[in-house]
C-alpha positions in Angstrom: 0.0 0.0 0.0 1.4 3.5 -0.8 1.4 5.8 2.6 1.0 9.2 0.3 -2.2 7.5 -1.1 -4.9 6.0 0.7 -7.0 3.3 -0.7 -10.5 3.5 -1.6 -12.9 6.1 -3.2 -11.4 9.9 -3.3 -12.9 11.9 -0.8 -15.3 14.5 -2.8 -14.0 17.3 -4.1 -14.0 21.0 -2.2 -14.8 23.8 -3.4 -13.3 27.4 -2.4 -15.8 27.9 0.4 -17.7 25.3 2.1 -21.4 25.4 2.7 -20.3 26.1 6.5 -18.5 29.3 5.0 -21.8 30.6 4.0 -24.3 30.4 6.9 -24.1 31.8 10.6 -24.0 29.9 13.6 -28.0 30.1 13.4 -28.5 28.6 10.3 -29.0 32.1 8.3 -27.2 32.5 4.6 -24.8 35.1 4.8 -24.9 37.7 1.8 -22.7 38.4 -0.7 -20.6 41.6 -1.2 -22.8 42.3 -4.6 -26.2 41.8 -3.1 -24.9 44.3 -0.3 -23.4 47.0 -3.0 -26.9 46.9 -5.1 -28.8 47.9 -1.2 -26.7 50.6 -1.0 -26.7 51.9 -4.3 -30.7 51.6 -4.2 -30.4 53.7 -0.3 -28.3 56.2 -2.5 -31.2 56.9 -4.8 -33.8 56.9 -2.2 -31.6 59.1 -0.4 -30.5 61.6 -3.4 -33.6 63.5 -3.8 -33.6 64.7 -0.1 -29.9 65.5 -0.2 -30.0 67.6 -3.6 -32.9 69.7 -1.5 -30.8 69.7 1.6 -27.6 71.2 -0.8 -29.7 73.4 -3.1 -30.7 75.5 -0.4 -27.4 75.5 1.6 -26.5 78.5 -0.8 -23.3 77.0 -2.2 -22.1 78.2 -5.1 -19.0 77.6 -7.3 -17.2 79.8 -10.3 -15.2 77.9 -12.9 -12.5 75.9 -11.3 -13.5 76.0 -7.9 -14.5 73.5 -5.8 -17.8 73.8 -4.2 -17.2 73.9 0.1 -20.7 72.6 2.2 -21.0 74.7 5.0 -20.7 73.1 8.5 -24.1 73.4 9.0 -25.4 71.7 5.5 -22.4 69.1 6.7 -24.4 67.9 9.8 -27.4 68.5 8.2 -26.6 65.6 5.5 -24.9 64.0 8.4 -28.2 63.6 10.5 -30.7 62.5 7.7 -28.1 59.7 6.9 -28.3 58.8 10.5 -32.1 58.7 10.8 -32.4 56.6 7.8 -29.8 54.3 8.4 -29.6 53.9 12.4 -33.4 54.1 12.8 -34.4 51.6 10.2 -31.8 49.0 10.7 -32.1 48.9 15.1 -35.7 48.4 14.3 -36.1 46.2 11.2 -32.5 45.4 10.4 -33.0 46.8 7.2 -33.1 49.8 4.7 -35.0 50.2 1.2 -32.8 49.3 -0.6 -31.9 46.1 1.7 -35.4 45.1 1.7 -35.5 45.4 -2.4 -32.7 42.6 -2.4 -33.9 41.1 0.2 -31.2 41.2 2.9 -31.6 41.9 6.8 -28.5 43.2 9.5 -28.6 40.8 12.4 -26.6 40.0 15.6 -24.5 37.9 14.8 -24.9 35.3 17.4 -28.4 34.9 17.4 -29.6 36.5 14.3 -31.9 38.9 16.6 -32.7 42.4 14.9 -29.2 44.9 15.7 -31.3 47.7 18.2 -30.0 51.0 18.8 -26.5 50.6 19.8 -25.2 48.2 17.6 -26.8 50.1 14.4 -25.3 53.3 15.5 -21.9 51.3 16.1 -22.1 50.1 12.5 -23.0 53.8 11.6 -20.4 56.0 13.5 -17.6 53.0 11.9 -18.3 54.8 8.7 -18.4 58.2 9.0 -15.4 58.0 11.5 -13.8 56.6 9.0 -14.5 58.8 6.2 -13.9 62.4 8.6 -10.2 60.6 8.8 -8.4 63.9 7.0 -7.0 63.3 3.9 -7.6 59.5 3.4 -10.9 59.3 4.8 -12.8 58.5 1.8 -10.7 55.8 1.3 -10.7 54.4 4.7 -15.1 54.7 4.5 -14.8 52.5 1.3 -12.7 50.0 3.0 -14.9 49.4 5.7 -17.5 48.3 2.9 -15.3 46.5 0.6 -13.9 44.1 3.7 -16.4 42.4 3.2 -15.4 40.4 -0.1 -12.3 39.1 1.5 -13.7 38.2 4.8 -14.5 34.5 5.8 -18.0 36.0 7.6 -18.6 38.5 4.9 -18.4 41.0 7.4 -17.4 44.5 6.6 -15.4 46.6 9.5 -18.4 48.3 10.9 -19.7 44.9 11.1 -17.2 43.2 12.8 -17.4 46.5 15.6 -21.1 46.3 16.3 -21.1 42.5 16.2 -23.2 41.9 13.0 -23.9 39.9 9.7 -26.0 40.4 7.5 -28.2 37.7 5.5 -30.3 36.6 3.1 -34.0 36.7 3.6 -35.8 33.5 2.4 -38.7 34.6 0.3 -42.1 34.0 1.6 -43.9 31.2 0.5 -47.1 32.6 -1.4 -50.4 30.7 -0.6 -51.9 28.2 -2.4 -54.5 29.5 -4.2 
């Protein structure tokens, strides 16, 4: 018999992520990275007509070659509405509009119990933190998103500090008619 290789069937193959890999410790599907970028770009446009009001009548104006400086005010103005829409929803439903279009929820991540108020403001304040960094802060924001395609848990940073995942939703079953 040859030591290096064992005798009988080949154990099946593996492929890169197990089905472990993909599910919490509750039995939830973790989402992907994608499904994740589409909420937020869908929270963008849900978002975009309030914040084009918000600026419009902040009173900034630019000349040619200049670039456009949001007073402090219109700053934390922009700063509170994101708050609202993002802390409020997610500690209360776990999700956003544009989370519930593709049909993902934030939970905790050991029992898959809706985030409440602390966690989602955790997950909140990562970001911005991040992104006020000086110089490199819209770098730093965009990485605490984008951890999330090389992370075993899918989790992005802001995740990982408030102690979230965030999963699929199963689609309801429609009755029988």
């Amino acid at each position: 018999m040859d030591p290096i290789r064992p005798s009988g069937p080949a154990p099946p193959a593996r492929s890169r992520r197990s089905r472990q890999d993909n599910e919490t410790a509750f039995g939830a599907e973790l989402a992907h990275g994608l499904h994740r970028v589409a909420a937020k770009l869908i929270d963008g446009l849900v978002l975009s007509p309030i914040m084009l009001i918000v600026f419009a009548r902040s009173g900034v104006t630019t000349t040619s070659g200049q670039i456009p400086v949001l007073p402090a005010s219109t700053v934390w103005i922009v700063l509170l509405i994101q708050a609202v829409y993002e802390v409020v929803l997610v500690a209360v439903r776990g999700q956003t509009v544009g989370r519930m279009a593709v049909r993902i929820r934030v939970v905790r991540d050991h029992d898959g119990g809706v985030p409440g108020w602390l966690r989602s403001l955790a997950r909140w304040a990562t970001v911005v933190a991040a992104g006020l960094v000086p110089v490199v802060g819209p770098y730093l924001a965009l990485l605490v998103y984008l951890w999330v395609f090389w992370d075993r848990r899918r989790q992005g940073i802001h995740d990982k500090v408030a102690r979230t995942v965030v999963v699929r939703v199963p689609p309801t079953p429609r009755p029988a008619a």
